[in-house]
C-alpha positions, 0 to 999 in steps of 0.5 A, a space after each residue: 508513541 509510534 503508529 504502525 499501519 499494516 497492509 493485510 493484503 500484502 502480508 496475506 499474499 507474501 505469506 501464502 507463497 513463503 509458507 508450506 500449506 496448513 490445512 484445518 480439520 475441515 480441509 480449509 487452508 490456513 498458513 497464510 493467516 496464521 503466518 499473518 497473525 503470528 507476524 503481527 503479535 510479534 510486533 506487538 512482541 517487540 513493542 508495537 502499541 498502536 496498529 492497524 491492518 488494512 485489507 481488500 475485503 474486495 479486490 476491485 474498487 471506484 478505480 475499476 470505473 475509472 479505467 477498463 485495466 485497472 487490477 481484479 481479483 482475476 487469477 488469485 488462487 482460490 485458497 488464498 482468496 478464501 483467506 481473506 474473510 478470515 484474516 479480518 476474522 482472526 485479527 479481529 477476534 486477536 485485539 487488532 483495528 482491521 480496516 476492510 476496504 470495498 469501495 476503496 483499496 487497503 492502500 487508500 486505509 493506510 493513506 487516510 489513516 498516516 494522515 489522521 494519525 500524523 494530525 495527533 501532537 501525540 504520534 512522534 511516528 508513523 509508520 506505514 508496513 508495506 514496500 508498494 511503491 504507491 504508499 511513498 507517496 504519503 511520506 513525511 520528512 520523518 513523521 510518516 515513513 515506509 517500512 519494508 519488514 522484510 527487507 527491513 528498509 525504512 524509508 523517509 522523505 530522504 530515502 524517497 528521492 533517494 530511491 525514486 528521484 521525485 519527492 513523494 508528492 511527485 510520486 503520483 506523477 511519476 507513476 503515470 508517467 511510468 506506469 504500474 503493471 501491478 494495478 494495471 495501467 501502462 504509463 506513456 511510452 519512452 517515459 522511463 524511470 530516469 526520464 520521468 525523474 529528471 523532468 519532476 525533479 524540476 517540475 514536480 507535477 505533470 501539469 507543470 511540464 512546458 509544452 516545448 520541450 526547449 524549455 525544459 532544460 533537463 538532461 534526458 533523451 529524446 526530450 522532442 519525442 517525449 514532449 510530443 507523446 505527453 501532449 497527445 496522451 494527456 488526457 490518459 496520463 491524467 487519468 493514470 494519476 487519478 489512478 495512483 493517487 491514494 484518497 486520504 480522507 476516509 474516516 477510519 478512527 476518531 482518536 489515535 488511543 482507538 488503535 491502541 492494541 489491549 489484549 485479544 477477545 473471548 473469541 480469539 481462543 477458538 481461532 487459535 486453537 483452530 490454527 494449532 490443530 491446523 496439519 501441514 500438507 
């Protein structure tokens, strides 16, 4: 079987800005999550047996302790924000696992749940519905992939280095060094996307990078300044990789055939008449 994990917050949010607004009869907005749902039961359409969607049920996590710029819901329009509890709602009540993240985030469900899913002898694969560049991370060779429906890119072990230059377990590395403006930290300066390949293509970790930048023997520029701000910022860099590194130890499940899909609920019924009804503005 095939195990497709979904990121209910990007879907939520790539709906919301590619669909007109649909409002119900008590003025809430509703396009997004109906546009989710109707994305969702089309994979099931197309043969998708056993999913789960992951949310931010909040937008902040431990992360936020950790580092004063870390991401929040700071911005987010207030009718997008409001689509959240009922997104969980609606796939709920359709039939579908939805894993709420508060403490943690909904890439750290995807994490956890590739992981426990890819324990299974049962699962051929596993695959994780979201292009954030954080969950490359949790590639497999061929048992764990990413997917970016909508470019429709799917992404193995392969594919990784390909895009990247690193393998996925340097990609936390590689996002500390390079930083990540959407969750908010800023990387080090000078270390670029190619200077930050070269050097973990050979080293693969930070802590593995030679303090004298002669023994590195990598082909990339100002390898003396690089070597230089990497031994001032080490304790921040580190910390960054705290930052992009996605916790796959969260029980989510006891056994795969727990997210096998079975039907909606009696509850789903109102929903989606709900949504029929909904008016476009």
């Amino acid at each position: 079987m095939d195990v497709h994990l979904i990121d209910g917050t990007y879907e939520l949010f790539r709906h919301y800005y590619a669909l007109p607004s649909a409002r119900d009869r008590d003025g809430s907005e509703v396009a997004a999550v109906r546009g989710v749902l109707a994305s969702v039961l089309g994979m099931i359409q197309g043969g998708a047996t056993h999913l789960a969607v992951a949310t931010d049920h909040v937008i902040e996590s431990f992360r936020n302790q950790l580092w004063p710029g870390y991401k929040t819901g700071e911005g987010i329009d207030p009718d997008l924000w409001a689509q959240f509890p009922l997104l969980e709602e609606t796939l709920a009540a359709a039939g579908i696992v939805v894993w709420p993240m508060v403490e943690f985030e909904a890439d750290d469900a995807l994490a956890s749940g590739a992981s426990a899913a890819a324990r299974d002898a049962r699962v051929e694969r596993v695959i994780i519905c979201t292009p954030d560049k954080d969950l490359a991370q949790c590639v497999r060779g061929t048992r764990i992939v990413q997917l970016d429906r909508r470019k429709r890119v799917t992404r193995d072990e392969a594919g990784v280095v390909q895009k990247f230059g690193v393998s996925p377990e340097s990609i936390p590395d590689y996002l500390a060094l390079v930083g990540d403006a959407a969750d908010g930290y800023p990387g080090l300066p000078g270390w670029g996307p190619k200077s930050s390949a070269a050097v973990l293509a050979k080293f693969v970790h930070i802590e593995a990078i030679p303090a004298d930048w002669r023994e590195w023997r990598v082909n990339v520029a100002s390898a003396s300044a690089l070597a230089h701000t990497l031994a001032g910022e080490r304790d921040k860099v580190m910390l960054f990789r705290t930052l992009a590194t996605l916790r796959s130890d969260i029980p989510l499940f006891d056994d795969v055939e727990q997210l096998r899909w079975s039907g909606p609920t009696p509850a789903f019924e109102a929903l989606a008449a709900r949504f029929e009804r909904a008016s476009k503005k």
